[in-house]
C-alpha positions as CSV (number, residue, x, y, z in Angstrom):
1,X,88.0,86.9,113.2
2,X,91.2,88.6,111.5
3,X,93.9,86.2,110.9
4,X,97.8,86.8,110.9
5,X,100.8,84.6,109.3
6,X,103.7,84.3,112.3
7,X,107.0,83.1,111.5
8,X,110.2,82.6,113.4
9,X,113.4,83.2,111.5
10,X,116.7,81.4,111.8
11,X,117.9,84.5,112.9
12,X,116.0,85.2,115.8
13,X,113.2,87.7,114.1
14,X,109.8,87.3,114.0
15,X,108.0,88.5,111.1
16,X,103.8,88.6,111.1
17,X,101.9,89.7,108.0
18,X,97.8,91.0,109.2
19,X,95.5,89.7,107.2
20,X,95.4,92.0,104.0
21,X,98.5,94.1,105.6
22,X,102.4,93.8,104.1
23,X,104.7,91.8,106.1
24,X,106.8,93.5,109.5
25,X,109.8,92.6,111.3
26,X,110.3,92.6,115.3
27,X,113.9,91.9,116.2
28,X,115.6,91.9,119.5
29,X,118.8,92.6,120.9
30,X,119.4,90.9,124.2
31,X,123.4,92.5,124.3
32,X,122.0,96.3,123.5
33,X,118.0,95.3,125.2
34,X,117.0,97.6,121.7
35,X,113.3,96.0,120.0
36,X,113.6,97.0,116.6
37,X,110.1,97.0,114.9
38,X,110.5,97.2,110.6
39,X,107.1,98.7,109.5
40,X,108.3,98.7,105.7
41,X,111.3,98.3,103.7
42,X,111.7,101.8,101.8
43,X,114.6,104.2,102.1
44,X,115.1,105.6,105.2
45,X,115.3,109.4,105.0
46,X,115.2,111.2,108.9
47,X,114.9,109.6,112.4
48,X,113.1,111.3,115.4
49,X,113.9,110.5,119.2
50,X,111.0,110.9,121.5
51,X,111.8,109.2,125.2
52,X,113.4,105.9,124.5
53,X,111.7,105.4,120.9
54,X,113.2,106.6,117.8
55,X,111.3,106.4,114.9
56,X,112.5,106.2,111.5
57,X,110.7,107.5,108.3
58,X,110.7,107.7,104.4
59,X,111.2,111.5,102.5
60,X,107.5,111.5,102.9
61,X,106.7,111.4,106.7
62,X,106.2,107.2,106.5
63,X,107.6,105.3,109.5
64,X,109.5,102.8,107.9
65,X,111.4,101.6,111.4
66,X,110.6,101.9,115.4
67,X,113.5,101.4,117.6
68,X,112.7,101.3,121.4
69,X,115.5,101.6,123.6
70,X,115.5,99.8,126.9
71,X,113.1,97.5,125.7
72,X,112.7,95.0,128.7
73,X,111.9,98.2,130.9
74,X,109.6,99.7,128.4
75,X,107.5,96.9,127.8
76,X,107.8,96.3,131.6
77,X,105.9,99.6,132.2
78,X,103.2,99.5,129.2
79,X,102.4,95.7,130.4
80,X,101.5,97.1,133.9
81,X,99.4,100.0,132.5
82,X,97.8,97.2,130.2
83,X,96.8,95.5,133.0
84,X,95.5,98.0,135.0
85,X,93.5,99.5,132.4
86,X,92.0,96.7,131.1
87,X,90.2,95.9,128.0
88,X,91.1,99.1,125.3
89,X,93.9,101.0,124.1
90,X,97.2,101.3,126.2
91,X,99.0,104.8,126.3
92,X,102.4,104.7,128.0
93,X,104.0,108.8,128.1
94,X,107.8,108.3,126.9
């Protein structure tokens, strides 16, 4: 069984380090209803917009940040899918 350090911050993020992985941030904007998911803490070089998710990455193709706008109706949609499919992978088309 993998396990995972959680913690809630003061300021409303939640940060989880996978076992052996380097730590991430998930933050949420009620006011905006934006999830922002940090996936590393280098330099942002170039963003990319596909659907509602705009992904941003370092000069060498990394993602360092994941914004997904209209979060409550995005994870709304890949929940259902989730539980329709079952057990497995979840693809949701943006």
């Amino acid at each position: 069984m993998k396990s995972m350090r959680i913690i809630f911050t003061k300021h409303g993020e939640l940060k989880f380090t996978p076992q052996g992985g380097r730590d991430m941030r998930i933050r949420y904007s009620r006011k905006e209803d934006i999830l922002l998911i940090e996936v590393s803490d280098e330099p942002i070089d170039y963003a990319e917009e596909v659907g509602p998710i705009i992904v941003h990455f370092t000069k060498d193709e990394n993602p360092v940040l994941l914004e997904i706008l209209d979060a409550s109706e995005f994870l709304a949609e890949a929940t259902k899918v989730a539980m329709r499919q079952g057990e497995g992978e979840v693809e949701v088309s943006v």
